[in-house]
Short mmCIF file of the C-alpha atoms (twelve columns), coordinates in Angstrom:
data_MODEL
# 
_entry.id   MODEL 
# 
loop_
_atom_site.group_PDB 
_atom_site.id 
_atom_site.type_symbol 
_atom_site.label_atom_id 
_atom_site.label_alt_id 
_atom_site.label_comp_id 
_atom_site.label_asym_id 
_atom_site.label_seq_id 
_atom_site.Cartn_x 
_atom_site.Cartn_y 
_atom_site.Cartn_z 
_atom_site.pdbx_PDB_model_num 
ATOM 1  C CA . UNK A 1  42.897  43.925 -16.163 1 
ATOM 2  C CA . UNK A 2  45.972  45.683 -17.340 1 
ATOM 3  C CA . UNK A 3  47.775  44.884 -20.583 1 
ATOM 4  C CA . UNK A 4  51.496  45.425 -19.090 1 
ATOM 5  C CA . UNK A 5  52.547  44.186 -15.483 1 
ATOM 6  C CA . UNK A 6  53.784  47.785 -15.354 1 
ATOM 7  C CA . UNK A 7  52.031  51.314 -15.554 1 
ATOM 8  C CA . UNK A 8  54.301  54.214 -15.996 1 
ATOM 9  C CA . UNK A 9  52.841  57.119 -15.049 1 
ATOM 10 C CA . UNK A 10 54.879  60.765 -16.096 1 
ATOM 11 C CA . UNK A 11 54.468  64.691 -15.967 1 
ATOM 12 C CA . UNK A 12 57.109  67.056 -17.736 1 
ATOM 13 C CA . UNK A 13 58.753  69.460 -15.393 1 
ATOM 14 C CA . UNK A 14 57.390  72.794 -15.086 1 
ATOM 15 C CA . UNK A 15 60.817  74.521 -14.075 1 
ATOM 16 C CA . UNK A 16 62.620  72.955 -16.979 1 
ATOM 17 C CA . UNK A 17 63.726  76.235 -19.682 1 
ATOM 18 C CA . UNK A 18 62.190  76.286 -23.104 1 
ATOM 19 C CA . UNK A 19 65.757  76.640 -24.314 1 
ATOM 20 C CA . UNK A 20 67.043  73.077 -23.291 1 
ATOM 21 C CA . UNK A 21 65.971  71.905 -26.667 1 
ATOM 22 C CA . UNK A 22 68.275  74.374 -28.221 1 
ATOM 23 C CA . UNK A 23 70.975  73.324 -26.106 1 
ATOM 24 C CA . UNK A 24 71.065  70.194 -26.658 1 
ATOM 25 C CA . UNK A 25 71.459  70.398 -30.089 1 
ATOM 26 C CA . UNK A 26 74.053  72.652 -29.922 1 
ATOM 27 C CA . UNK A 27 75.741  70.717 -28.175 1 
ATOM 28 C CA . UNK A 28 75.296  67.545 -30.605 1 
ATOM 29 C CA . UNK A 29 77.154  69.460 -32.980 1 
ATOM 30 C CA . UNK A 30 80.413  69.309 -31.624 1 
ATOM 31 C CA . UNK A 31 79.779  65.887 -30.586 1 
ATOM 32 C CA . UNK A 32 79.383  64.722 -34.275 1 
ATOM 33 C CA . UNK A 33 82.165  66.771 -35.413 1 
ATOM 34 C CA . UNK A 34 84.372  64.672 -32.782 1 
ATOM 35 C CA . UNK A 35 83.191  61.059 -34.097 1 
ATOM 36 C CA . UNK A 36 83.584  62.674 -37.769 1 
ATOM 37 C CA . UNK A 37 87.621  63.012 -37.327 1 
ATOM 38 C CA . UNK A 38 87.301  59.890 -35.204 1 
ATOM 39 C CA . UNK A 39 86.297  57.572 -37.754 1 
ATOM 40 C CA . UNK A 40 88.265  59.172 -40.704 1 
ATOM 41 C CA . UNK A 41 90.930  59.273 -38.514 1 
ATOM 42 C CA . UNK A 42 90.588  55.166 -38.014 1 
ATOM 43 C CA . UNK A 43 90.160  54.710 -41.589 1 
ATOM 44 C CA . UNK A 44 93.054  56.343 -43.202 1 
ATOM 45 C CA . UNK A 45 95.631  54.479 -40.453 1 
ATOM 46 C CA . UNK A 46 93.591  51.326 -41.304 1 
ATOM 47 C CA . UNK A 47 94.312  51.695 -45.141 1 
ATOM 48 C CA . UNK A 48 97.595  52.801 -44.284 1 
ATOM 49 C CA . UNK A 49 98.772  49.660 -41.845 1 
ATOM 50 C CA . UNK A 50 97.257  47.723 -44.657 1 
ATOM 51 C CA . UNK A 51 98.981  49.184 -47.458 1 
ATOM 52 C CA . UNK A 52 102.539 49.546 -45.563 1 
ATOM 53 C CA . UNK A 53 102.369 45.810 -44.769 1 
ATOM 54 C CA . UNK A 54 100.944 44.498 -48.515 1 
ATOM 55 C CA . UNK A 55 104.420 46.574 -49.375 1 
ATOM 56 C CA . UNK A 56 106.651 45.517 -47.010 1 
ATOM 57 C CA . UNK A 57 109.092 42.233 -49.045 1 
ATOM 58 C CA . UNK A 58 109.470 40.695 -45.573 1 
ATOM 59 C CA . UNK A 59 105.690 40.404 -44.870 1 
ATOM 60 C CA . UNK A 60 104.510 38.725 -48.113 1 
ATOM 61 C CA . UNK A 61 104.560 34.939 -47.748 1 
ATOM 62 C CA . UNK A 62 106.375 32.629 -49.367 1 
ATOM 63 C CA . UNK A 63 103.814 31.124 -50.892 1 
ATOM 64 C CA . UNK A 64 102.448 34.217 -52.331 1 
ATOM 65 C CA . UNK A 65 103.244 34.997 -56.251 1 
ATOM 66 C CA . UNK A 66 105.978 37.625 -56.838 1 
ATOM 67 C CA . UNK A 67 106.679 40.102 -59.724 1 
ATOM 68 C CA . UNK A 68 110.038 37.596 -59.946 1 
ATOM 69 C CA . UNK A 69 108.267 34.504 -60.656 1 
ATOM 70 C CA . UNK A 70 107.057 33.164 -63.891 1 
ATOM 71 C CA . UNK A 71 104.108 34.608 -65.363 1 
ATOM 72 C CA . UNK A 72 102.132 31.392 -65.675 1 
ATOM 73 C CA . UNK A 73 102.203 30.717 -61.492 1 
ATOM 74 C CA . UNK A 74 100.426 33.836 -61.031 1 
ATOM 75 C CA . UNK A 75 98.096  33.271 -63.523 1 
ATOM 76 C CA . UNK A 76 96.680  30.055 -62.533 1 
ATOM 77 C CA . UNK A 77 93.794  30.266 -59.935 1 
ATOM 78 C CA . UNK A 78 95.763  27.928 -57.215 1 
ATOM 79 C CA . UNK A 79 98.709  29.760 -57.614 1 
ATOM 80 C CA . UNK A 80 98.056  31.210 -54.374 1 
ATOM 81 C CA . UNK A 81 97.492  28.678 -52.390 1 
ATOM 82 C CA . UNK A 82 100.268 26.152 -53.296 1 
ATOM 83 C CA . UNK A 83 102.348 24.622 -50.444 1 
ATOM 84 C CA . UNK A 84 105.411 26.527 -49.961 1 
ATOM 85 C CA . UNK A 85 108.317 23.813 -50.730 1 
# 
């Protein structure tokens, strides 16, 4: 009795080049050079659209502490989340 309810049987091509290997990585190269300007790409305009808006006066909530307010609201630990009156 078999182990597996299927059996996979397989032969490598004979008329398949020696060179694919090559070729394939070759081409892997470029590939990974893509996704590397991809993702740096995505995270500089991620820190960016964060930064811009942490900067931005009319994004900051009212609630939040500002340079303007007394020093001892933004030192306590609930200063951030008091209910904006």
């Amino acid at each position: 009795m078999d182990r597996y309810p299927v059996r996979v049987e397989a032969r490598p091509d004979e008329s398949l080049s020696r060179w694919l290997w090559l070729v394939k990585w070759l081409l892997l190269i470029p590939h990974n050079l893509a996704l590397l300007v991809l993702w740096t790409g995505l995270v500089i305009v991620t820190m960016l659209a964060y930064l811009s808006g942490r900067s931005s006066p009319a994004s900051t909530p009212s609630w939040w502490p500002t340079p303007t307010d007394p020093p001892e609201s933004r030192w306590t630990p609930w200063a951030l989340f008091r209910c904006p009156t």
